[in-house]
Each structure stands twice: as structure tokens, then as C-alpha cells.
C-alpha positions in Angstrom: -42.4 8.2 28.0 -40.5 5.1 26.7 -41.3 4.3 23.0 -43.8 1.4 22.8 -46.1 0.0 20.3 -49.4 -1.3 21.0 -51.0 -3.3 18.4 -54.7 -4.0 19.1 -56.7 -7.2 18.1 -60.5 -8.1 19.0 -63.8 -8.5 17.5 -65.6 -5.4 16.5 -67.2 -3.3 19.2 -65.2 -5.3 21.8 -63.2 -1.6 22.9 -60.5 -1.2 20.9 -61.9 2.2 20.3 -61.7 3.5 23.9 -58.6 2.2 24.6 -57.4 4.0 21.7 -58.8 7.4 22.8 -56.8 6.6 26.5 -53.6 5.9 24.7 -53.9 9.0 22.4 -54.6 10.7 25.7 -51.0 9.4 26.8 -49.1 10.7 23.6 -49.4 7.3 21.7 -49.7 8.3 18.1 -52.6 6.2 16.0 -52.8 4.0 12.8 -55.0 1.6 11.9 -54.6 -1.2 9.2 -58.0 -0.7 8.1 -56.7 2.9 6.7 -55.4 0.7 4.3 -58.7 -0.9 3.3 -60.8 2.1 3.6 -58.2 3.8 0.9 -58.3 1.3 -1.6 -62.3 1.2 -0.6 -62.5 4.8 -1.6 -61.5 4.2 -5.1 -65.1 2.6 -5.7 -66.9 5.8 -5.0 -69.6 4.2 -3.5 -70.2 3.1 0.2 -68.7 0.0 1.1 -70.7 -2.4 3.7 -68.4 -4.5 6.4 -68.7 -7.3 4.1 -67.1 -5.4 1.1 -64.1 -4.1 3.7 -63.7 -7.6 4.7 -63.3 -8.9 1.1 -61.2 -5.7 0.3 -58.6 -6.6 3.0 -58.4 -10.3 2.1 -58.1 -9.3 -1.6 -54.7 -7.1 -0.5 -53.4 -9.9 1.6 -53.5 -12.7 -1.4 -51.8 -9.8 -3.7 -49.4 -8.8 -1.6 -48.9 -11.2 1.0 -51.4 -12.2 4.5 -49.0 -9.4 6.1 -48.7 -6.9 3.8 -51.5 -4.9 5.9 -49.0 -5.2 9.2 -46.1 -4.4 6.7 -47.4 -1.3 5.3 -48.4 0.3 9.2 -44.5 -0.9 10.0 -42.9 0.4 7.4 -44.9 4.0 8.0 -43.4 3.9 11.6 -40.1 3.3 10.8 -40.0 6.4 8.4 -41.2 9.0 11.0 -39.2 10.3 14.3 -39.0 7.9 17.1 -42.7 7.8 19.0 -45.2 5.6 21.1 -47.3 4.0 18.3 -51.2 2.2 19.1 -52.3 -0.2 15.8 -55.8 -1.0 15.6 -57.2 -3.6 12.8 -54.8 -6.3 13.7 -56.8 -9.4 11.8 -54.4 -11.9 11.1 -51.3 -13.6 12.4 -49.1 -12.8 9.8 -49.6 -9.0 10.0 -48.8 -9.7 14.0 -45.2 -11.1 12.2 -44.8 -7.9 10.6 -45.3 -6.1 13.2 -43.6 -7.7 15.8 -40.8 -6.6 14.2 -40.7 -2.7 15.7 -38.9 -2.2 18.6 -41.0 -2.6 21.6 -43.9 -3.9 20.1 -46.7 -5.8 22.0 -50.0 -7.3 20.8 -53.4 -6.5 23.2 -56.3 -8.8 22.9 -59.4 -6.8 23.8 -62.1 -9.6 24.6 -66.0 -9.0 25.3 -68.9 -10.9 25.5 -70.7 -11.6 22.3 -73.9 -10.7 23.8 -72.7 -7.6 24.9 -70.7 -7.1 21.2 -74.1 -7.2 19.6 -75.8 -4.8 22.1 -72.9 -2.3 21.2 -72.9 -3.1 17.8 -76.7 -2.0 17.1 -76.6 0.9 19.5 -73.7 2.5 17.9 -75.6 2.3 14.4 -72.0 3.0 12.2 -73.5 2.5 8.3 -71.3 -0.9 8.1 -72.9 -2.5 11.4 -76.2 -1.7 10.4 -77.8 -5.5 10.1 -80.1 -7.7 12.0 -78.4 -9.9 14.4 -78.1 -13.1 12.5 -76.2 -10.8 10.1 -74.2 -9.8 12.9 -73.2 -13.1 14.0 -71.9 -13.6 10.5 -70.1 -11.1 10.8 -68.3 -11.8 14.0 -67.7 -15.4 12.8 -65.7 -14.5 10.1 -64.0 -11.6 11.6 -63.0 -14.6 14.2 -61.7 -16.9 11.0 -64.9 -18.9 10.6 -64.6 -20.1 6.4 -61.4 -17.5 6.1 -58.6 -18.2 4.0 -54.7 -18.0 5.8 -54.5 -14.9 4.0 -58.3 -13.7 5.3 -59.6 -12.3 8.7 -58.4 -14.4 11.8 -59.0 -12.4 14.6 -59.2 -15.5 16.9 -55.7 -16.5 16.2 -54.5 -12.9 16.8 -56.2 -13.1 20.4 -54.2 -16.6 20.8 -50.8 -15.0 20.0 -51.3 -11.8 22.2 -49.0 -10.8 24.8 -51.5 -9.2 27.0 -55.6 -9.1 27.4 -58.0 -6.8 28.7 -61.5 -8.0 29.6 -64.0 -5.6 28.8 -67.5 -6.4 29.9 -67.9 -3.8 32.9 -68.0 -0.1 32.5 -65.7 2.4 30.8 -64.3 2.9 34.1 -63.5 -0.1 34.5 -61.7 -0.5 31.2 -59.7 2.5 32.0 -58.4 1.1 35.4 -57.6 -2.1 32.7 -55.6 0.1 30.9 -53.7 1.7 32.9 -53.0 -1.7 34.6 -52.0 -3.5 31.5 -49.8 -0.5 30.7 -47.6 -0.6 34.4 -47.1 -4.5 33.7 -46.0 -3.8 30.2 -43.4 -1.6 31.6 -42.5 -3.8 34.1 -41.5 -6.4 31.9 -39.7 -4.0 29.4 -38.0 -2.8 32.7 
């Protein structure tokens, strides 16, 4: 296998999640730039609602930069062997800049149906989804940049810049045949 990176942008609950399990299936090694968030969430000592994650990441991205986040996963890849990398909790632009800078590196918008987000959001019941729908929405519209500083969460931007998209609003299978689709006309184009 050729060494790629996959970085993965989309609202919550749009997939990201299966398509990660796919690519792990494939040899792709994971990271997340929410690891980030969740470690400097841990210092509290207390459970953190989505809220509190969202503030925590924009609070590290107007100390050290709106693509620190991105900066940090990059610079973690580039000290480790050569491998095929997927990064989830692409949020903003700027940490698509940082990583754009691996070799090989391609960003994958994962787009659902905000109907169907919500549905998957309440039946998965994850302690920092658990809300009532107009919560939810909140939620989704400042994940998408809705009120978000530069330096805050712009998913919808990310999905702008992307180099490839995956609709997922049919079944798992169909996502996987997505995949796997997305993946031959990535290689394609890297030749």
C-alpha cells in the first residue's frame, strides 16, 4: 500500500466513524485532533459535555494558533516510520493548512442529512450528545461555524476545501462501496 493520508471533516454523526473502522481495516493507522482536546479535557477531572470540548479546542487554537490542532497530529506523523495515516476532528481551515503539508495528504468531506444526523445522534446516546434536539441543532450550527471565531469550529469551510466527498445517507453498505470508490479515484489521481 502507497502511503496516504486521509484527513476527515463533517458534522458529528455524519460517518466519519465507519469510515475510520474501513480504513483501519486497510492498514491506515488513526489519530484524531480531538485527542488533543480530550487530553487537555482530562486535566479537569470532571466530565466534559460537547459544549465544554468545543470551547476547549477553540481555547488551544487562540493560544497557539487556529492550526496548532492540525500541527500537533502533523508533527506526530512525521516522527514515526513511514505509514498510511486517517485524521478525524478536522474543524477548521487552518488545521487543513497544517496538514496539507504531509506528503500525500487529502481532505474527505463526509456529508449527511441533518435529519438523519439527529436520528444518529440520539440513538447512539455518547454522554456529550445527550440533549434534546434544539440543543442538538446548536450544536451542529456551531460545529458548522455558526457565531465561531477564525480560530473556532468551521466545519463548513473544511467541507468547502475538501478534495473528495462521500454522501452518506443510505446504508453501511453503501458507505463502504463509497469508500472503497473514493479510495480507487484517489489513487488514480496520485497515479
Amino acid at each position: 500500500m502507497k502511503v496516504t493520508h486521509i484527513g476527515l471533516t463533517g458534522m458529528m454523526a455524519s460517518g466519519k466513524g465507519e469510515i475510520i473502522k474501513v480504513l483501519e481495516e486497510l492498514g491506515y493507522r488513526y489519530t484524531s485532533l480531538s485527542d488533543y482536546v480530550r487530553e487537555k479535557a482530562a486535566s479537569t477531572e470532571r466530565t466534559v459535555t460537547r459544549n465544554e470540548m468545543q470551547d476547549i479546542g477553540n481555547m488551544l487554537r487562540s493560544k497557539g494558533g487556529p492550526g496548532i490542532l492540525g500541527k500537533m497530529a502533523r508533527e506526530k506523523i512525521e516522527s514515526l516510520p513511514p505509514e498510511s495515516w486517517v485524521i478525524d476532528g478536522i474543524r477548521n481551515p487552518h488545521e487543513v493548512t497544517e496538514l496539507r503539508k504531509l506528503e500525500s495528504f487529502k481532505l474527505l468531506a463526509v456529508i449527511s442529512g441533518r435529519d438523519l444526523i439527529l436520528k444518529r445522534l440520539m440513538q447512539r446516546m455518547r454522554d456529550t450528545d445527550i440533549a434534546d434536539p434544539k440543543q442538538l441543532n446548536e450544536r451542529l450550527d456551531r460545529e458548522m461555524g455558526k457565531n465561531e471565531p477564525e480560530g473556532g469550529q468551521q466545519v463548513g469551510k473544511c467541507i468547502e476545501i475538501s478534495d473528495h466527498f462521500i454522501d452518506n445517507n443510505g446504508s453501511l453498505d453503501d458507505l463502504r462501496e463509497k469508500i472503497f470508490e473514493t479510495l480507487r479515484i484517489m489513487e488514480e489521481k496520485n497515479g
